[in-house]
Backbone as a printed PyTorch tensor [residue, N CA C, xyz], in Angstrom:
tensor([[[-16.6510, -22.5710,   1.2100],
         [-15.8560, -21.3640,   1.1370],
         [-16.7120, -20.2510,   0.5220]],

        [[-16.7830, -19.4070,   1.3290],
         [-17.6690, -18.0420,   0.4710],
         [-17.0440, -17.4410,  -0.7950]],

        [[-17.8990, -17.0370,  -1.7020],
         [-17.7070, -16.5160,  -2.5770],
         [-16.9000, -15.4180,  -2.7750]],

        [[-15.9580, -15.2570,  -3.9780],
         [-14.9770, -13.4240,  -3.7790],
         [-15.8240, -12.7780,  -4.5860]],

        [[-15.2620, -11.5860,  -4.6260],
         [-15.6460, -10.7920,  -5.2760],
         [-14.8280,  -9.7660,  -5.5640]],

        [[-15.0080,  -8.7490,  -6.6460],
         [-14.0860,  -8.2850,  -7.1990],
         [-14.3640,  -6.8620,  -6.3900]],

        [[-12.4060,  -6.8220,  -5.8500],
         [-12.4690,  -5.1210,  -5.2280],
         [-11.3710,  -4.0360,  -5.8600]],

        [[-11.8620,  -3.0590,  -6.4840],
         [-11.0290,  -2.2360,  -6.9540],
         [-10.2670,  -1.4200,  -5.7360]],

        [[ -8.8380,  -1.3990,  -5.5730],
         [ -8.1030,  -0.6240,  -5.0940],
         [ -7.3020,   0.2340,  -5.4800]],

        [[ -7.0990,   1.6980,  -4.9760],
         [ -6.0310,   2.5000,  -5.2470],
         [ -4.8460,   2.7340,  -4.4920]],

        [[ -3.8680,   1.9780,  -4.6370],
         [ -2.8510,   2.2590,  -3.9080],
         [ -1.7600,   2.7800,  -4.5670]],

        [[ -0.9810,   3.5990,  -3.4580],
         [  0.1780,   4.4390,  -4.1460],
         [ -0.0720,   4.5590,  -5.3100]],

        [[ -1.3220,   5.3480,  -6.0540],
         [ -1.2450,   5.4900,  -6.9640],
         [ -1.5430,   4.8080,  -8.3820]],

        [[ -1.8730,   3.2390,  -7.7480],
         [ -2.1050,   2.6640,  -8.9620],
         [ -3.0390,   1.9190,  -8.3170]],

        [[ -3.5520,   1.5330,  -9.7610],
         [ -5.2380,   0.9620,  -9.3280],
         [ -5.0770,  -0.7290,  -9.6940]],

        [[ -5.5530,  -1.7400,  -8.6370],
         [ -5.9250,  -3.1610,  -8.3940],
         [ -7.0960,  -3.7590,  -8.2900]],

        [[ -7.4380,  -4.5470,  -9.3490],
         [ -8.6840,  -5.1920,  -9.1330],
         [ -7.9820,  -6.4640,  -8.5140]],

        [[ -8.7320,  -6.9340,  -7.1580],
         [ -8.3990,  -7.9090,  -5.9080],
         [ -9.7500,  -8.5090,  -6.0120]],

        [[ -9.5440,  -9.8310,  -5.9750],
         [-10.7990, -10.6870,  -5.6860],
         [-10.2710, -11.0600,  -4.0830]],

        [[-11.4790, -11.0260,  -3.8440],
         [-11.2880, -10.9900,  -2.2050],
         [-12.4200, -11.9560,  -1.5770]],

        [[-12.6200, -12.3310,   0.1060],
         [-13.6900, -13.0480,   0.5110],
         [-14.1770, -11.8150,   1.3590]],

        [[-15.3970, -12.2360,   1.6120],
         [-15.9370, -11.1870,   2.5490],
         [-15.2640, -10.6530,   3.8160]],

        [[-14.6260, -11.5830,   4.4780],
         [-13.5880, -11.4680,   5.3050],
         [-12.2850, -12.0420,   5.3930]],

        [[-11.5250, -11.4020,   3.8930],
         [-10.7740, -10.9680,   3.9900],
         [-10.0320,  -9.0460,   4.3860]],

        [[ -8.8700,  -9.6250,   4.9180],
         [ -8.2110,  -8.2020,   5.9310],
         [ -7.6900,  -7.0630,   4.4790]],

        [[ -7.4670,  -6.3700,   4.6610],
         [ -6.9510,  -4.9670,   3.4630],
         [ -5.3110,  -5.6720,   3.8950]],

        [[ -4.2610,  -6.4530,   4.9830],
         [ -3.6370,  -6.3550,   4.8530],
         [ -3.1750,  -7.9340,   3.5570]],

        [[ -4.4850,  -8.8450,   3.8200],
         [ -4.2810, -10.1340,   2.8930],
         [ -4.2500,  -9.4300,   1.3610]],

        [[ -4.9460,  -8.6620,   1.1980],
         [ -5.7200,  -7.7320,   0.0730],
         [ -4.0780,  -7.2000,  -1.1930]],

        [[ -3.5640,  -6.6030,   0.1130],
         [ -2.9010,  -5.7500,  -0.0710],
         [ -0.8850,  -6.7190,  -0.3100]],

        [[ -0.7000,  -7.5430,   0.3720],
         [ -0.0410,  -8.6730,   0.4530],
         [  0.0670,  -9.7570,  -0.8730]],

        [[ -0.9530, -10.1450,  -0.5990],
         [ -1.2160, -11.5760,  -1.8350],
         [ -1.8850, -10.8130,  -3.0560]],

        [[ -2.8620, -10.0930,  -2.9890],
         [ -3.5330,  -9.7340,  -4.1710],
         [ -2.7490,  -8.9350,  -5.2590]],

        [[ -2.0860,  -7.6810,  -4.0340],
         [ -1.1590,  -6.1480,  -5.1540],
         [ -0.0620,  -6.3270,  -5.2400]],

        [[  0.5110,  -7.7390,  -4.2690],
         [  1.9580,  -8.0120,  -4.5690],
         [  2.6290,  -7.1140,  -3.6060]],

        [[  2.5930,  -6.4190,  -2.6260],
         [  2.7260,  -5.6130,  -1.7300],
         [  3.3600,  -5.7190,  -0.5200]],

        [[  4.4830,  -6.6120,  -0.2020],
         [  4.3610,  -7.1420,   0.8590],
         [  5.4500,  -6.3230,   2.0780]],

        [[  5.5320,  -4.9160,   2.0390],
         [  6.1580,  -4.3920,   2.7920],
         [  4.9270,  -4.0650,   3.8690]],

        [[  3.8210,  -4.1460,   3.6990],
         [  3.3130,  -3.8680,   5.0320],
         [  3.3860,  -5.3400,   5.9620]],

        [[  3.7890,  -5.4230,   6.5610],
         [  3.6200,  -6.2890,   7.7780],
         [  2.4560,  -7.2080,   8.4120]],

        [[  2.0480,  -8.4700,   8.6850],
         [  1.2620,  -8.5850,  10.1960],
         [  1.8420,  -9.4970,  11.1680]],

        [[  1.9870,  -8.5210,  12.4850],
         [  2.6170,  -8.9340,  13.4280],
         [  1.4840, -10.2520,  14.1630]],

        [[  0.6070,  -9.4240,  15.0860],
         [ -0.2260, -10.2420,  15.5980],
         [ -1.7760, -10.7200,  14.7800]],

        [[ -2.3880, -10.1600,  13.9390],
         [ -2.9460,  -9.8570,  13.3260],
         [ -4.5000, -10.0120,  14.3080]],

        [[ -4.2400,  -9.3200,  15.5460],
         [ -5.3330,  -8.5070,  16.2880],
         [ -5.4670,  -7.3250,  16.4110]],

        [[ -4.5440,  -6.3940,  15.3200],
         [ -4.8150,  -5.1720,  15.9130],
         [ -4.2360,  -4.0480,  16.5440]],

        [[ -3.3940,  -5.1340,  17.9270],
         [ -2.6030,  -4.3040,  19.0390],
         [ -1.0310,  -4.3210,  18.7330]],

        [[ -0.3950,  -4.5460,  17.6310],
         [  0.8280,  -4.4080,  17.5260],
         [  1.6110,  -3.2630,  16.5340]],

        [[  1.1860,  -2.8780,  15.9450],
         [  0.4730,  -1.8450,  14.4080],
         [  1.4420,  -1.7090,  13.1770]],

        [[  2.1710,  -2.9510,  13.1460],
         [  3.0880,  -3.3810,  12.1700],
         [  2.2480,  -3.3330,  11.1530]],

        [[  1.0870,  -3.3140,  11.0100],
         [  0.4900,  -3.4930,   9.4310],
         [ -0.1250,  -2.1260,   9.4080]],

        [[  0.4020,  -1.2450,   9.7720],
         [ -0.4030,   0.1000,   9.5200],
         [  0.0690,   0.4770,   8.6780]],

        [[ -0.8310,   1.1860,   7.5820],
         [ -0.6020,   1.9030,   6.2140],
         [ -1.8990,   3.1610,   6.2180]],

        [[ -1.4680,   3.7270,   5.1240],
         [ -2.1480,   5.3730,   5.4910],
         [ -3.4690,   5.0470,   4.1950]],

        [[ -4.3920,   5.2270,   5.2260],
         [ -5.8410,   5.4180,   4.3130],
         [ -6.7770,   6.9640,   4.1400]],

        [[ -6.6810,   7.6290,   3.3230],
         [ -7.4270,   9.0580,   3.4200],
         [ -6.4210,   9.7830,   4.2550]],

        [[ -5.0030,   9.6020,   3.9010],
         [ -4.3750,  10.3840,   5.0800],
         [ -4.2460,  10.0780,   6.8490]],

        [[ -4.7840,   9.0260,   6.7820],
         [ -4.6050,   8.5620,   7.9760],
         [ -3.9870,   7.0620,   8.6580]],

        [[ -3.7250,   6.4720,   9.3690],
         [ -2.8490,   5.8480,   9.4860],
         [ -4.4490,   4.5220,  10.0010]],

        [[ -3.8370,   3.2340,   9.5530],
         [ -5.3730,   2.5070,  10.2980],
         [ -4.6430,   1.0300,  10.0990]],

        [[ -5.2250,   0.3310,  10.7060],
         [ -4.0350,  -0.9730,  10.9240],
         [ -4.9120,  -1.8160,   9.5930]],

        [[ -4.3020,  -2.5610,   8.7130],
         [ -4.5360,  -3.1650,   7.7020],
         [ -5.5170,  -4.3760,   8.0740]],

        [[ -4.7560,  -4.8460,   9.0460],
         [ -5.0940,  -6.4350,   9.8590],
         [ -6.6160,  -5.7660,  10.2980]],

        [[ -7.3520,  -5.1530,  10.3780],
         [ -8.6760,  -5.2890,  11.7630],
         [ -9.2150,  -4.4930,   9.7790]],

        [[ -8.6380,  -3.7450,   9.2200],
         [ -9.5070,  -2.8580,   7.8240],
         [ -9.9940,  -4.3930,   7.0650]],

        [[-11.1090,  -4.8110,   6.8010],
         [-11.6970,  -5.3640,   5.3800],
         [-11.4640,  -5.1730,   4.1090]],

        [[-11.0490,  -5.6890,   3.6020],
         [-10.8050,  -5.3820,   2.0190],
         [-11.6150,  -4.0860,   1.8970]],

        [[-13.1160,  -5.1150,   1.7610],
         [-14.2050,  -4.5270,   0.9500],
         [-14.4540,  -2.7710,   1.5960]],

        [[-13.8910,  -2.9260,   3.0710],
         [-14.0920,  -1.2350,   3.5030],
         [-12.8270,  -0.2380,   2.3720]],

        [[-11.7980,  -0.9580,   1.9840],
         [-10.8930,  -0.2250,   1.4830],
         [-11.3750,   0.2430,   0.0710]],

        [[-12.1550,  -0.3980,  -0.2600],
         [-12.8880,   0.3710,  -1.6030],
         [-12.8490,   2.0010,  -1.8140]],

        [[-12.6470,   2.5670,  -2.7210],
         [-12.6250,   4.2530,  -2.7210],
         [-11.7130,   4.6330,  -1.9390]],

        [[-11.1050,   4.3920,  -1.3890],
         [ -9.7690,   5.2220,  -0.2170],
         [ -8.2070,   5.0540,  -1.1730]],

        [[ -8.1610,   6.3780,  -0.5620],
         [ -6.7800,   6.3460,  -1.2560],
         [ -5.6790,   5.8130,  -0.2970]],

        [[ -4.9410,   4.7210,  -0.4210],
         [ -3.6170,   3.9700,   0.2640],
         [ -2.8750,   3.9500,  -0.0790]],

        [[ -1.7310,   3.8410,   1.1520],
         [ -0.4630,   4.0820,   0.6350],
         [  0.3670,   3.3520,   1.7450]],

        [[  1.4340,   2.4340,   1.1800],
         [  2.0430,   1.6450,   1.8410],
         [  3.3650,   2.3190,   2.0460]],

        [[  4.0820,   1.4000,   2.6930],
         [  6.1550,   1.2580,   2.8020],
         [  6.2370,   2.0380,   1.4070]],

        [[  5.8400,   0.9760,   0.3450],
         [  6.5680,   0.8890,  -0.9300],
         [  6.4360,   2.2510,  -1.7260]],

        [[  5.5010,   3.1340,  -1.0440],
         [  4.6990,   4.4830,  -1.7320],
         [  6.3350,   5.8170,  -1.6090]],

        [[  6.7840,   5.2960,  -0.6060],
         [  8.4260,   5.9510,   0.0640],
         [  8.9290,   6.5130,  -0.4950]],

        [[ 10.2580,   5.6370,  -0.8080],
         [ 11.6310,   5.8510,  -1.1360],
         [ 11.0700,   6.1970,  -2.6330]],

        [[ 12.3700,   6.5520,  -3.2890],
         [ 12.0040,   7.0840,  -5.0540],
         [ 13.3860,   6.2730,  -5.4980]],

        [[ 13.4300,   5.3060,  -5.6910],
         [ 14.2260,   4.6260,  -6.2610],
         [ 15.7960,   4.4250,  -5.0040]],

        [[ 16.5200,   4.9470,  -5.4390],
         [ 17.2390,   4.5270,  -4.2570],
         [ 17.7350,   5.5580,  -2.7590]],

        [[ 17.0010,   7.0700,  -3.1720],
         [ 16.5250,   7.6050,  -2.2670],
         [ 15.5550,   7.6480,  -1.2200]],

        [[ 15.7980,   7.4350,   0.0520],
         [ 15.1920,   7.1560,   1.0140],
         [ 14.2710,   8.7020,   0.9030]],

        [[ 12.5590,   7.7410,   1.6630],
         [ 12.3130,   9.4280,   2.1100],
         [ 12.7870,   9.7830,   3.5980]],

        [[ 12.2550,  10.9200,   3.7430],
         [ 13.2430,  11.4770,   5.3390],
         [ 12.6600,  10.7650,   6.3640]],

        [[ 11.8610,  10.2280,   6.2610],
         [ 11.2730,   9.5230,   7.5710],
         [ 12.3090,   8.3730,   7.3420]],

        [[ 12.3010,   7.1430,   6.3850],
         [ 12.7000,   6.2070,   6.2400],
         [ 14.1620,   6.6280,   6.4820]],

        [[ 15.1570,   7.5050,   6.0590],
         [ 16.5520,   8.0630,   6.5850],
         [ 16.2480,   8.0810,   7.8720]],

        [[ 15.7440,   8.9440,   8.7450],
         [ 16.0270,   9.2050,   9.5860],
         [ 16.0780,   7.9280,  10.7620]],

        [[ 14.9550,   7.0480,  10.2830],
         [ 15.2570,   5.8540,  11.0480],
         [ 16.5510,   5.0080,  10.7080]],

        [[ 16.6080,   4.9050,   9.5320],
         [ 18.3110,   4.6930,   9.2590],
         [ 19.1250,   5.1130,  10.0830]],

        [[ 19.3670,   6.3320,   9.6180],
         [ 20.4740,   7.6900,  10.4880],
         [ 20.1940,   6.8050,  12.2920]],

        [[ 19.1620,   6.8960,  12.3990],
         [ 19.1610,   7.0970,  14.1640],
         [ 18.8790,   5.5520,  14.8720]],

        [[ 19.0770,   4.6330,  13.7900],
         [ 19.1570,   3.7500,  14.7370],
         [ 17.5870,   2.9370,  14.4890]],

        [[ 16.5950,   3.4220,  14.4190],
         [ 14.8140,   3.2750,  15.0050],
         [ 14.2830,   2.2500,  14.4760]],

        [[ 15.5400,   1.1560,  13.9140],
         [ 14.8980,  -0.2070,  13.2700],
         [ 16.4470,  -0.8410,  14.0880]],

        [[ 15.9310,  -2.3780,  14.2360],
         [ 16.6640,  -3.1590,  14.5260],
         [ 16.1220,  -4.4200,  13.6490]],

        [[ 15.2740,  -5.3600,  14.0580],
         [ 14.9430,  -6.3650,  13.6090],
         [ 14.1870,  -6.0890,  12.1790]],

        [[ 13.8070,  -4.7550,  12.3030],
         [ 12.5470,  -3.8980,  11.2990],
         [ 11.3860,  -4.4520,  11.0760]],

        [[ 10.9920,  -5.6860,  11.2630],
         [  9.5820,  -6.3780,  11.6660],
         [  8.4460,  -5.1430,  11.3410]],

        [[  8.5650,  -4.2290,  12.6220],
         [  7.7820,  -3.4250,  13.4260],
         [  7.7100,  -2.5660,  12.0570]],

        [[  9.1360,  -1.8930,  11.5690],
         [  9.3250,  -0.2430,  11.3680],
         [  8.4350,  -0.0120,  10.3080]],

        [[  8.2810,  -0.7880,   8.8520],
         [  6.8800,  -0.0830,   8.3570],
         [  5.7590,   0.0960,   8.5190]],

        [[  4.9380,   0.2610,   9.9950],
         [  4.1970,   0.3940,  10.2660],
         [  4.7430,   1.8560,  11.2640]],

        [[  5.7620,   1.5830,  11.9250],
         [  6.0760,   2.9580,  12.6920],
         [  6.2690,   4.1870,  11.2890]],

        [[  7.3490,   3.2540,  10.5800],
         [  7.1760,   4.5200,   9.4910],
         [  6.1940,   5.3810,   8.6950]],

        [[  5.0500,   4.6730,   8.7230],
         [  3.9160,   4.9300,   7.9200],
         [  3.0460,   5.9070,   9.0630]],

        [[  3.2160,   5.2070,  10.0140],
         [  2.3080,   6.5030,  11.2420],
         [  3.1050,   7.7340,  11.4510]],

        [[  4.2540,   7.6140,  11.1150],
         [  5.0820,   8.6720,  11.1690],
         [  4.8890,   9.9420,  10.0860]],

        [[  5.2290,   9.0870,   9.0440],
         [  4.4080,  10.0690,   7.8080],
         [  3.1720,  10.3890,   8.1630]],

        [[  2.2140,   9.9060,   8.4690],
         [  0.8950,  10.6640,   8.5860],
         [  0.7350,  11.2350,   9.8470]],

        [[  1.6670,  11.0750,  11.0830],
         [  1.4820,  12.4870,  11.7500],
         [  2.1210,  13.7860,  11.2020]],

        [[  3.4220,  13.6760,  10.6200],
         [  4.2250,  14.9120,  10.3140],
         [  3.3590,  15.3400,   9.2830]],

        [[  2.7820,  14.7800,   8.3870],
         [  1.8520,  15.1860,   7.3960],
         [  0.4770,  16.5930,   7.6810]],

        [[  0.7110,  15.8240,   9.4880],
         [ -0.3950,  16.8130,   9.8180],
         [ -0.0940,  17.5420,  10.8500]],

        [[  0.9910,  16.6480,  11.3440],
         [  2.0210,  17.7830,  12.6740],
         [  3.3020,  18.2760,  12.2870]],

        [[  3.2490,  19.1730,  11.0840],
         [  4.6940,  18.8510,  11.1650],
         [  6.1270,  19.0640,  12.2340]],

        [[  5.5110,  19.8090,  13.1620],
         [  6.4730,  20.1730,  14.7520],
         [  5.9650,  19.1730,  15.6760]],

        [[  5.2020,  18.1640,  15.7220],
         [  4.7060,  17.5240,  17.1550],
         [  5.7400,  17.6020,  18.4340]],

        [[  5.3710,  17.5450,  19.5400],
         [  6.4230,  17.1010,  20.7390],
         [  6.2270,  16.3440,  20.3870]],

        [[  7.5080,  15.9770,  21.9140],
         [  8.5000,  14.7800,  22.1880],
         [  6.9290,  13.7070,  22.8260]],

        [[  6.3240,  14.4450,  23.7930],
         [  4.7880,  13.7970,  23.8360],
         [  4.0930,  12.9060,  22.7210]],

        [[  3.7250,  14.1030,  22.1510],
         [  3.1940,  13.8390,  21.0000],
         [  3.2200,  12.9440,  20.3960]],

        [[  4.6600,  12.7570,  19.9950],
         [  4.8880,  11.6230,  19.2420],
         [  4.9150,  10.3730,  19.8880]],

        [[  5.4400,  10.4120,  21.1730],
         [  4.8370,   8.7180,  22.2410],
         [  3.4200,   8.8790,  21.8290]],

        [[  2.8900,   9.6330,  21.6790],
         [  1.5530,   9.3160,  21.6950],
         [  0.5680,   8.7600,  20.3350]],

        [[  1.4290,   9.3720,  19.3000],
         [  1.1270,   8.8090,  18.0890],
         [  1.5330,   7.3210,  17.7590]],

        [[  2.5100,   7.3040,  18.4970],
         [  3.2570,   5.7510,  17.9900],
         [  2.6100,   4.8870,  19.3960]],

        [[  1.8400,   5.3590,  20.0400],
         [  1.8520,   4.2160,  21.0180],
         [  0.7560,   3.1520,  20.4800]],

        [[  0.9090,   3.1850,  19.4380],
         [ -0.4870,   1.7690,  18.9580],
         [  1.0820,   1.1670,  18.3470]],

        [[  2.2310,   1.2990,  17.7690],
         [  3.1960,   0.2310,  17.4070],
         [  4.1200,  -0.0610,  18.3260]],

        [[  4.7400,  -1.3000,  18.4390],
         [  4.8520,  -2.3790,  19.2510],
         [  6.5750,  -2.2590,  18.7800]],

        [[  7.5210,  -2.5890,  19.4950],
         [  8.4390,  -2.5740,  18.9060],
         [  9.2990,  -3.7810,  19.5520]],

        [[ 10.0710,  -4.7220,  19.7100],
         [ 10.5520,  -5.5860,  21.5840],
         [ 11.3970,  -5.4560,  21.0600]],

        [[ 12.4300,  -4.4600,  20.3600],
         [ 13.8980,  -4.4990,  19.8730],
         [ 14.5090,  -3.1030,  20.5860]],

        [[ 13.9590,  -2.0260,  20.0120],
         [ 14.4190,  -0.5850,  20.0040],
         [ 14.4550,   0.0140,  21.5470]],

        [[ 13.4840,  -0.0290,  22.0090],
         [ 13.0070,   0.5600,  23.5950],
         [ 12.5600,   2.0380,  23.0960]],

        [[ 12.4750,   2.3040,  21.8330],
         [ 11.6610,   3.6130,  21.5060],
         [ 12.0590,   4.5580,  21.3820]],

        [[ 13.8520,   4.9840,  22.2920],
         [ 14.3920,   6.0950,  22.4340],
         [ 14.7530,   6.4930,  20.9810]],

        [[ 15.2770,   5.8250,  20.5870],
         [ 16.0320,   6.2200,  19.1580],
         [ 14.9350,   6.0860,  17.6490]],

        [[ 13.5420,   5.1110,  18.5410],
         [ 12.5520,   5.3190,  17.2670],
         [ 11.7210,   6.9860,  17.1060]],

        [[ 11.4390,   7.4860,  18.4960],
         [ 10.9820,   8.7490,  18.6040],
         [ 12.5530,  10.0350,  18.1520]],

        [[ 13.4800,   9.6160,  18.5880],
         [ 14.7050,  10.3750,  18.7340],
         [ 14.3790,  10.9440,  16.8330]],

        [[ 14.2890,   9.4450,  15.9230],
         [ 13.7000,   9.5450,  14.1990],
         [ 13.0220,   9.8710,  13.6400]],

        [[ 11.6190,   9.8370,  14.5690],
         [ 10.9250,  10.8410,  14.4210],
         [ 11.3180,  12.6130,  14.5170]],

        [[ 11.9160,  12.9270,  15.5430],
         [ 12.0880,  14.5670,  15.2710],
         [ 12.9560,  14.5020,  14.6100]],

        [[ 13.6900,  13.8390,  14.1310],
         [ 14.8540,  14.3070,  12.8070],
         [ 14.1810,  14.4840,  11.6120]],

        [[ 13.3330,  13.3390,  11.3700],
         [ 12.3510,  13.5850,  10.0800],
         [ 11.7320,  14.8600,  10.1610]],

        [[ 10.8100,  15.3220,  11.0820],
         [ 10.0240,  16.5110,  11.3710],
         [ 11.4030,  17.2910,  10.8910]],

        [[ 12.0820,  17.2170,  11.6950],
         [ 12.7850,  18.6220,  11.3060],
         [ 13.4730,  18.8720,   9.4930]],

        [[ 13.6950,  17.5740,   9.2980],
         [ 14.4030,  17.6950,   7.9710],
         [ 13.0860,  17.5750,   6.8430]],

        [[ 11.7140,  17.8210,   7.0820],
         [ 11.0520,  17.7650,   6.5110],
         [ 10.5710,  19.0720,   6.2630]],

        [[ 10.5590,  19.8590,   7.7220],
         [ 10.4660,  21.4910,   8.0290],
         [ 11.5080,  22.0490,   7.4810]],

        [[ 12.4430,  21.7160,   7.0890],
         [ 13.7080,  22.0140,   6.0620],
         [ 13.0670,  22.4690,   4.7560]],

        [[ 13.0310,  21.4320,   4.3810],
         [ 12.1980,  21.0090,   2.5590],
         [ 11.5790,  21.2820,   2.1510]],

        [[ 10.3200,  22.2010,   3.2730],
         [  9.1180,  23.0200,   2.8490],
         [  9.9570,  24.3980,   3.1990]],

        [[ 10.4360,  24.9260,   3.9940],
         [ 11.0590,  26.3060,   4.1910],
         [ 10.5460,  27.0050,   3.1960]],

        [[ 11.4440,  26.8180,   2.1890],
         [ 11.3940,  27.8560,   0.9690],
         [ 10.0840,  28.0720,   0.9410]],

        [[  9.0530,  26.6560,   0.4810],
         [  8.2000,  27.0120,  -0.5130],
         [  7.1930,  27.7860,   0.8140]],

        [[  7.3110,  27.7670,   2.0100],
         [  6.1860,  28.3790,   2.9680],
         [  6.6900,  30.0750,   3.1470]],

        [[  7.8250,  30.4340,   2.4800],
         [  8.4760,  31.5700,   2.7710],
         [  8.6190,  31.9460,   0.9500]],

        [[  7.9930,  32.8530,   0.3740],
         [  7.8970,  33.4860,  -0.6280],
         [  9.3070,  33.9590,  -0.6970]],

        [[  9.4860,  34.7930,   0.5030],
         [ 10.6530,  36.0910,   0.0740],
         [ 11.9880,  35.6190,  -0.1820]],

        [[ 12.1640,  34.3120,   0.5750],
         [ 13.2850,  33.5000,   0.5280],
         [ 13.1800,  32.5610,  -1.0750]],

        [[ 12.1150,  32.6520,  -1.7270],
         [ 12.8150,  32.3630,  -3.3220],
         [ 13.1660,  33.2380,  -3.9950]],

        [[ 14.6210,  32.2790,  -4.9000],
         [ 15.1070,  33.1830,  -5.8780],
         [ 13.9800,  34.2710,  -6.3290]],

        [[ 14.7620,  35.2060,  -6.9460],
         [ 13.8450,  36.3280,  -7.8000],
         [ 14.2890,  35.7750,  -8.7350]],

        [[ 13.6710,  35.9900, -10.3470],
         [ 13.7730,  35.9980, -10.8720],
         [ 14.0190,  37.2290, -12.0490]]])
């Protein structure tokens, strides 16, 4: 058995020293090591993207990431979400609309979701098939997982309003 070695991680915010093997996955890492176990692995090749979590702002499947590549990156799982028993708007909106059934799949849809609106916050109806087409779903048929997506976008474009519009805060 190869030797571990010690990997410092930052996730959501808090920092994990993980002894790991050379090939071990960021999603074993992240699972068994940080106690973490809302990210998912479906197939653990890659093509299903249930284990996707956001690295540097970006969305990257856990299962195919190496521990040892996750070194220095900032991550952020499911669990990074909700604030106690408030959902965030992505995670509502899949509520609200239906966009989980078995939910297997959804923290990985949810997590790509956050990191497109993060950077789209209007995407199309396109768009967003196109962002989610690396997660896999055999429950939903997609209508009502994308339908959750623009509710989030929009109730997220809500929440910033004010602060992107000066004139619309109180005066003081």
């Amino acid at each position: 058995m190869p030797n571990k070695s010690l990997v410092t991680l930052r996730v959501n915010g808090a920092t994990y020293e993980v002894a790991v093997r050379p090939h071990d996955t960021l999603a074993q890492a992240l699972r068994e090591g940080c106690g973490l176990t809302g990210t998912k692995v479906g197939c653990d090749l890659g093509t299903c993207g249930c284990c996707t979590v956001i690295a540097d702002g970006r969305p990257v499947l856990s299962c195919l990431t190496l521990a040892l590549e996750a070194e220095g990156k900032d991550l952020r799982t499911i669990e990074s979400l909700a604030r106690g028993a408030e959902l965030h708007p992505v995670q509502e909106a899949f509520a609200t609309c239906g966009g989980s059934q078995c939910g297997y799949c959804t923290p990985g849809f949810v997590m790509t979701t956050v990191s497109l609106l993060e950077h789209e916050p209007s995407p199309s109806r396109e768009r967003i098939k196109d962002a989610i087409s690396g997660n896999l779903c055999r429950c939903t048929g997609y209508v009502k997982i994308i339908d959750a997506v623009e509710r989030a976008a929009g109730r997220l474009r809500a929440a910033r309003a004010p602060a992107d519009h000066p004139s619309l805060q109180p005066q003081g």
